[in-house]
N, C-alpha and C positions, 0 to 999 in steps of 0.2 A: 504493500500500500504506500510505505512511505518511497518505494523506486517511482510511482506513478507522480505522487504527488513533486515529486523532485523534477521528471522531467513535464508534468503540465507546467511547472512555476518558470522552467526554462524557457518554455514554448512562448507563456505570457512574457514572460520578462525581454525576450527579445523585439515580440511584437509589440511590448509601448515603451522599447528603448527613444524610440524615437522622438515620443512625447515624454519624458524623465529629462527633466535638466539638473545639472549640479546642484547642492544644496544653498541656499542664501542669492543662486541667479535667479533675474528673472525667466520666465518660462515665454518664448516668443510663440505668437499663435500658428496654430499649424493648417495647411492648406484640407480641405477637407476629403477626405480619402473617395479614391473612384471606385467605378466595380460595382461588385454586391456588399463590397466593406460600406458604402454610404450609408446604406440602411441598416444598417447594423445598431442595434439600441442597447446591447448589454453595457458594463463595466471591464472595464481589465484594472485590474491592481496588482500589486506585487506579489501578494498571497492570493492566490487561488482560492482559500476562505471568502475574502472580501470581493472576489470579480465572480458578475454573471451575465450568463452565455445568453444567447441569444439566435436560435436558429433560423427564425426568420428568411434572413436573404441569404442562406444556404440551402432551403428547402425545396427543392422542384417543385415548378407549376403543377396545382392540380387542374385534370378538366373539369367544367362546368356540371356543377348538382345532375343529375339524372343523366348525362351524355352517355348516348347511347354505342355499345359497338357496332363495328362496319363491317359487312361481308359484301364483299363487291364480285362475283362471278362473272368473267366476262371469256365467253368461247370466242373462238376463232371463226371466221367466214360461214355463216349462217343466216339466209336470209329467213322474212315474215315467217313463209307456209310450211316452214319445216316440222318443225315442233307442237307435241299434242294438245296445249294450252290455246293456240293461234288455230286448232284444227289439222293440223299435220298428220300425219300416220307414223312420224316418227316419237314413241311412247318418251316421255319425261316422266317419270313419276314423285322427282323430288322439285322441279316445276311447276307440277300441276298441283303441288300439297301449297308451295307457294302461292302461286296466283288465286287458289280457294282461300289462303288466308292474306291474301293483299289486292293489287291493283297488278293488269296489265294491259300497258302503253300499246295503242294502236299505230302511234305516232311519232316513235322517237326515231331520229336520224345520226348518222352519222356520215364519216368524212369517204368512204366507200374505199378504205383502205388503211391495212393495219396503222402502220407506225404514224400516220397520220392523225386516225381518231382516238389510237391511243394515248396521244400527248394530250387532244383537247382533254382526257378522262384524267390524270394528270394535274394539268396546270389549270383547267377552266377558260383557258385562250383558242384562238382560232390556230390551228394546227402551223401558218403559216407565220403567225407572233412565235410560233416555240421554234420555227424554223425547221417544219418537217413535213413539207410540200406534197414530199413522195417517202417510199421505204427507203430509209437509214442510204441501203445500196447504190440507191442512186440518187442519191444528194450532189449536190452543185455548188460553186462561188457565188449564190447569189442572193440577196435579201431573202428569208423563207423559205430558204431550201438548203440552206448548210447539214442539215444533218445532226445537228447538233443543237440542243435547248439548253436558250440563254440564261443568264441568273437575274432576266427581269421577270423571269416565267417561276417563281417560287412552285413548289410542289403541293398537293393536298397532304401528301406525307411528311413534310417539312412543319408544314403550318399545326398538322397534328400533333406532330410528336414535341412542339414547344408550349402546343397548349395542355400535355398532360396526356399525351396516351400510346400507348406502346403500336411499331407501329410491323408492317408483314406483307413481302411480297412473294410469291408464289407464280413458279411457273412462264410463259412467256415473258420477254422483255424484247421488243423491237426496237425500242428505243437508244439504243447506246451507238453511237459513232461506229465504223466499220473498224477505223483502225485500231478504235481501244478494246476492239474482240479477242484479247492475247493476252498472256500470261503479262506481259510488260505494260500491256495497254493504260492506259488515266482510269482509274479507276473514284473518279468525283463524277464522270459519267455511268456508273454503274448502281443498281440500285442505294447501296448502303451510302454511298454519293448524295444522294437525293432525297433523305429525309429518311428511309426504313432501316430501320434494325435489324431485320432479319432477312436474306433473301434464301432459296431455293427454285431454282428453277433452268430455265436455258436461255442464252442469248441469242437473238436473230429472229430470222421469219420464221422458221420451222424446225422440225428435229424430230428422228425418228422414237417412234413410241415407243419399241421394244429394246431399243439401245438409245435412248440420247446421250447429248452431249451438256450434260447437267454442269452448273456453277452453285457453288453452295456458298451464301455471303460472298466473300472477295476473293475465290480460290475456285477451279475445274475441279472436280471431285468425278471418280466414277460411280455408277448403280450402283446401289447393294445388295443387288443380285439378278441372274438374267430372267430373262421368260422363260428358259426349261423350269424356273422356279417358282414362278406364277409371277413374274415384275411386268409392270406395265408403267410407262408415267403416269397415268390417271389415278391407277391404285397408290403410286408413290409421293405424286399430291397430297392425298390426301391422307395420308400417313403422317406428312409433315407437317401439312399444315395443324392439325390435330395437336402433335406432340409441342408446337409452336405455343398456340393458347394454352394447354394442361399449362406448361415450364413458366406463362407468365402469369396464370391467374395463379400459379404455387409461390409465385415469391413477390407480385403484387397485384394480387387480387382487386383492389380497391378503383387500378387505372384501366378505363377502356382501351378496347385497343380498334386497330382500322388492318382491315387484311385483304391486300390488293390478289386477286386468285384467279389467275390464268392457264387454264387446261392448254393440252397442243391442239384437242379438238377442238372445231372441227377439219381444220387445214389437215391438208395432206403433209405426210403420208395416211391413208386410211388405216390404219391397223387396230382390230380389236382382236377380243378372244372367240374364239371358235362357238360356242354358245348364246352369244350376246348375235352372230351374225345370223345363227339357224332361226333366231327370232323371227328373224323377217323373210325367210326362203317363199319365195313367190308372192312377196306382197307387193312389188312392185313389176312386177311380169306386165302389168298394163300400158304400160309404157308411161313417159315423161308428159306425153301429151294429154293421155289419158287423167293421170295424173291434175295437172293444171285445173281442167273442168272439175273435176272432184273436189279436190281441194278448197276452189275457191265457193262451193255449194254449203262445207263446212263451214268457212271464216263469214260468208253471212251470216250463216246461222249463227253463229257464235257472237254476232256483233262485233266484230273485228272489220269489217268490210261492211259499206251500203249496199241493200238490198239491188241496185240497178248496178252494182259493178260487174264491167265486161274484162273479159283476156284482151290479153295485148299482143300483136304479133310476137312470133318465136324470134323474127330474124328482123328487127325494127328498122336499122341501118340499111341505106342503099347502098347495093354494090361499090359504089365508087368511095363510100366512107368504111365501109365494114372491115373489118379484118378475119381473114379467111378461119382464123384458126379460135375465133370465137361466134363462127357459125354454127347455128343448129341445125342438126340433120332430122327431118321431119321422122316419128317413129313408123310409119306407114313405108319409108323408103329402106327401113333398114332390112338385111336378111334373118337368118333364124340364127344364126349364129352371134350377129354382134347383140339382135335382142337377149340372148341367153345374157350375154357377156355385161352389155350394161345395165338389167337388172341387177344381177349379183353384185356390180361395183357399188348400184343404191344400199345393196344390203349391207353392206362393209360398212358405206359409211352409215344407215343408220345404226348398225351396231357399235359402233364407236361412239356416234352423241347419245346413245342410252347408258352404256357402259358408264362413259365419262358421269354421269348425270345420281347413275346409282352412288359412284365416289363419293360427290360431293355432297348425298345426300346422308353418307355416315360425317362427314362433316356436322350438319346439320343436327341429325338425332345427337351427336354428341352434345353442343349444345342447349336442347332441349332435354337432355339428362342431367346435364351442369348448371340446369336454370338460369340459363346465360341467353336463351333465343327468344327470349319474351321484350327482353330490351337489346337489342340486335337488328340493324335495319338490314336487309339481304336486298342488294340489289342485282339481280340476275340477266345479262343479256346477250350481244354480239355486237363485234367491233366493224362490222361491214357486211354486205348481200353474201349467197354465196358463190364458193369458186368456178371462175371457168375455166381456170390454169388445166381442165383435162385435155382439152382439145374436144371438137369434136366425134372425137373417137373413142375417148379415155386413156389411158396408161396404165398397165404395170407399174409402169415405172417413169414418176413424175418428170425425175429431172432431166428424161427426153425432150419436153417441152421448152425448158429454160436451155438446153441446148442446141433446139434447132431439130432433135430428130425424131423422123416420123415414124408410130406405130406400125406395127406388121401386125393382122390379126390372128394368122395364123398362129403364132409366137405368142400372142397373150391368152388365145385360147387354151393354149396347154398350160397356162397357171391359173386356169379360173377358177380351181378348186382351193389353190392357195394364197389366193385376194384375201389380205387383211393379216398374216401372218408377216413371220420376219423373213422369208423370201422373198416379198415383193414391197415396194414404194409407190401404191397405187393413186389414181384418182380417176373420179368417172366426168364423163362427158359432159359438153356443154349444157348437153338438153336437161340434165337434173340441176344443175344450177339455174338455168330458165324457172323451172319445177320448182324447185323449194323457195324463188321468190317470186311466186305468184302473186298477184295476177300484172306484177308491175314488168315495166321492160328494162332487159339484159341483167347485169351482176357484178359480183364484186372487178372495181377499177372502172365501173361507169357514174361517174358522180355526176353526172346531167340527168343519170335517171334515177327511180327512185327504187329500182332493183341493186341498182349498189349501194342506195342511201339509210332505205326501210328496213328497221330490224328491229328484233323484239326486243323488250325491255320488261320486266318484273318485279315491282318493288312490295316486298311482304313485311312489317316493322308492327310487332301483336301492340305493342305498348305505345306506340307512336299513330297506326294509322286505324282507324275505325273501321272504316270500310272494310269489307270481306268479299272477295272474287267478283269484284266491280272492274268494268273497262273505264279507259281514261283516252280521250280522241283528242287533248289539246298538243298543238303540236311542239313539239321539242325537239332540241341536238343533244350529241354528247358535249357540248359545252357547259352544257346546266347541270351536270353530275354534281361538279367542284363546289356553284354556289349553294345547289341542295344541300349538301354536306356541312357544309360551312353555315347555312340556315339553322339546321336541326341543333350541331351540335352549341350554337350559342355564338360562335364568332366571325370575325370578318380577315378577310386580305389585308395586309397591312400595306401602305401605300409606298413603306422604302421595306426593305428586307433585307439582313445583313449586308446594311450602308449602300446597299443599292435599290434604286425608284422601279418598281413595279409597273410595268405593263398593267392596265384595268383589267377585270374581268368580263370576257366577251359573253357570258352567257349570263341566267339569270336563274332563280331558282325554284323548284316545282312544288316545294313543301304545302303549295295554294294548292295545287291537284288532290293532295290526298283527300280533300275531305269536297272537292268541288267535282261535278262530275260535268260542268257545263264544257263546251270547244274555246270560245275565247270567252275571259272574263273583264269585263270592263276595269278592275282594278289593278289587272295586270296585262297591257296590251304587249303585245307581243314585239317586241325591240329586236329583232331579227336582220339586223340591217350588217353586225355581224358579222355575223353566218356563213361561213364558207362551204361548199361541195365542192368539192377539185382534186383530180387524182388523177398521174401521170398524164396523159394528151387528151384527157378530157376538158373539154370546153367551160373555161367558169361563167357561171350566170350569176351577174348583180344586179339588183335592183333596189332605186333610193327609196331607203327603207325597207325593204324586205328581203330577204335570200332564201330563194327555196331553189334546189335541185330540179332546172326546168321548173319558170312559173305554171304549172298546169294544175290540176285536180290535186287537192288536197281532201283528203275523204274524212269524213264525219259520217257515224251511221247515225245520226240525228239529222243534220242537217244535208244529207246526201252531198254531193260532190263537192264543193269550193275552191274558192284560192282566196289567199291572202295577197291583199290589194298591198299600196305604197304607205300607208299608214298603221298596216298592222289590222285591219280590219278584215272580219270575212265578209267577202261578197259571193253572194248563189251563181250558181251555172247550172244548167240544161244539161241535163248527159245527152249525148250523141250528136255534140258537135264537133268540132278538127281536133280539142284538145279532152274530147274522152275518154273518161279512164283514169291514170295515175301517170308519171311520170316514169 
């Protein structure tokens, strides 16, 4: 006791050497100490008896009374009509437990490409203020396309974890510079860079499912074991992200945490397990086209779509604007062999977004076993339409396409048995990315239409939102993530941020939706002016005051078709004139 007390009194003694003047001098006043020492209100005396402490301005930020945690799920390339929730055939069933205890967005948009919309989810800015135009890959010297997000774009994970709450990223990350992808690379561009404490997951656009190429925090780490062993990333998502929350609700309980969670699906490569794919054996035999009409007879019914919504051509581009390799091939023209082949490719991948979906829904039951998912806001969706990266024809093996080389079908037909395993790097044809973003035109990379922009969105929050399996038709981008967030949990953007001034925030927040089920609200007109859609050689469309991906129909199943005018207003339209339909 008395070694402790000998070195506190040293500790003190050195610290108000400074203020101790000789005995009989005057004592000259001292400049007022910077820091967290400013607020500092104890005592220091010579004896540690006589001096006290004061923790105060050494204490970490708490977050604000009741802030709630954040699960943010966000798949890969998955447009509207894929998924059971929107009517799909492809089964969610920890989606669908969702949207029966939440809301879901008929209407939310994105940038129609990953590393693009992923930044607006991020920062809250328009993908081209973070300076991320196009993917990472193919960044440029130019305002908005550097590749790189600047430090006026503060993080949602920054802003979190200073106001008090632990923070968790999981899974995809596009975002990071190409050249810092290396064991030497800058690693202030990597997530633990950017506000999170924790990462696990891969860097880049994609990464195979049964073997990736995993980063764990700021280090390459291999799997912890293969697929002869039952490893999948999906299952190993959510293994960490799990072990993630247990390790900080065990050592502080008390702080919310925010957990960014990106599966590989649904980007290719397709691979799931063998079981997951016999799911769907023959449920897509009907073809993509088939499909379409189906589909879109569900999403009215479901109130997802108005009652007079029509399809939209397969192939909307004229010849002389199209690109041959994201043509659709009608399913009437195909033979018996390629319909075998690209059914089975649908099956693959629905068995991978169901697979994936099972994961992340022992995510979920774990928290509603922890008593932790009653104040927990989930918000569930996709970062853009889906892929046409197959070619019209599909692929075994994707990175033909990113190559340059063309399928052989006879050659794919002899691994049709083993589509979705770790022999093959598949993806299917154009026409099911048509398909899965019914009833709109073309997919993900077309940001003029609203088959790359339209994607579902899920927000289920027991303690926060009222409502139970309500639809919500007002429209939104992934810009308005950041400010949601920042609504609920109690705080704002700060207007400088570690000594540097702050880009504004381009979106706005949806916290008004949960409890409002009208399209627009007069007290929140819609400031959209924004708003970007733009992605690689696609055409940007602005308009003063408003930004929508191609002014055309914006759907409302209340008010049937619309657009929003220059002020933010909806004004009615007639179905079946030059702009009917969607975008």
């Amino acid at each position: 006791m008395n070694a402790v007390r000998t070195v506190l009194l040293a500790s003190l003694t050195v610290a108000a050497a400074a203020t101790i003047a000789p005995a009989g001098a005057q004592q000259p006043q001292q400049p007022q100490p910077v820091g967290p020492y400013k607020d500092f209100n104890g005592t220091i005396n010579l004896d540690i008896r006589d001096s006290k402490a004061d923790w105060g301005p050494f204490t970490p930020k708490k977050a604000p009374p009741g802030a709630p945690n954040i699960l943010f799920v966000l798949y890969d390339d998955t447009g509207l009509a894929a998924w059971s929730p929107y009517g799909g055939r492809i089964n969610m069933p920890t989606l669908d437990k969702l949207a029966q205890n939440g809301l879901t967005y008929t209407q939310w948009h994105t940038a129609a490409l990953c590393s693009p919309t992923r930044s607006t989810l991020l920062t809250g800015r328009n993908h081209t203020l973070n300076g991320m135009a196009a993917i990472t890959e193919a960044s440029n010297g130019f305002p908005g396309w550097a590749g790189r997000m600047p430090p006026q774009a503060a993080t949602i994970a920054q802003i979190l974890q200073d106001t008090g709450y632990s923070t968790f990223w999981l899974g995809k990350n596009h975002n990071v510079p190409e050249q810092d992808v290396a064991e030497g690379g800058d690693r202030k561009t990597w997530p633990l860079g950017q506000g999170f404490e924790r990462y696990y997951g891969f860097i880049g656009g994609e990464t195979n499912q049964w073997y990736p190429d995993l980063v764990e925090d700021n280090r390459f780490v291999e799997p912890p074991y293969g697929p002869e062993k039952g490893y999948h990333l999906s299952k190993d998502l959510a293994d960490q992200a799990i072990k993630m929350i247990r390790n900080q609700q065990a050592a502080t309980p008390s702080k919310p945490w925010f957990m960014f969670y990106n599966p590989g699906a649904n980007h290719a490569p397709h691979h799931a397990p063998k079981e997951y794919i016999a799911k769907y054996k023959g449920k897509f035999d009907d073809g993509y086209d088939a499909y379409r009409t189906w589909v879109l007879a569900r999403m009215i019914e479901k109130g997802v779509l108005p009652k007079d919504t029509k399809l939209t051509p397969i192939n909307p581009l004229p010849e002389s604007q199209a690109n041959p390799a994201d043509r659709v091939r009608p399913w009437n023209t195909l033979n018996a062999d390629e319909k075998k082949l690209f059914s089975r490719m649908a099956e693959v991948f629905a068995g991978l977004s169901e697979y994936t979906d099972v994961q992340i829904g022992r995510v979920v039951d774990y928290l509603e076993k922890t008593g932790q998912l009653e104040n927990t806001m989930v918000l569930y969706a996709a970062d853009n339409g889906t892929s046409g990266e197959g070619t019209p024809n599909g692929s075994v093996n994707e990175n033909n396409f990113f190559n340059g080389v063309p399928d052989d079908l006879a050659e794919n037909m002899k691994m049709i048995d083993k589509l979705g395993s770790p022999d093959t790097y598949g993806h299917f044809p154009t026409g099911w990315a048509t398909a899965f973003s019914t009833p709109f035109q073309m997919f993900k990379r077309y940001a003029q239409y609203s088959g790359g922009t339209a994607d579902p969105l899920v927000i289920s929050w027991p303690k926060g939102i009222k409502a139970r399996g309500e639809i919500r038709d007002q429209y939104h981008h992934s810009v308005d993530i950041v400010p949601t967030i920042l609504d609920i949990v109690g705080v704002e953007m700060p207007k400088v941020y570690r000594g540097v001034e702050q880009f504004p925030l381009s979106g706005i927040s949806m916290k008004y939706t949960f409890d409002a089920a009208v399209l627009l609200d007069a007290r929140h007109p819609r400031d959209v002016g924004r708003r970007l859609a733009r992605s690689h050689r696609a055409r940007p469309v602005y308009r003063q005051g408003a930004f929508r991906p191609r002014p055309v129909a914006t759907l409302s199943r209340r008010c049937g078709p619309v657009r929003i005018d220059g002020l933010g207003q909806a004004v009615s339209r007639k179905a079946g004139g030059a702009e009917e339909g969607v975008g």
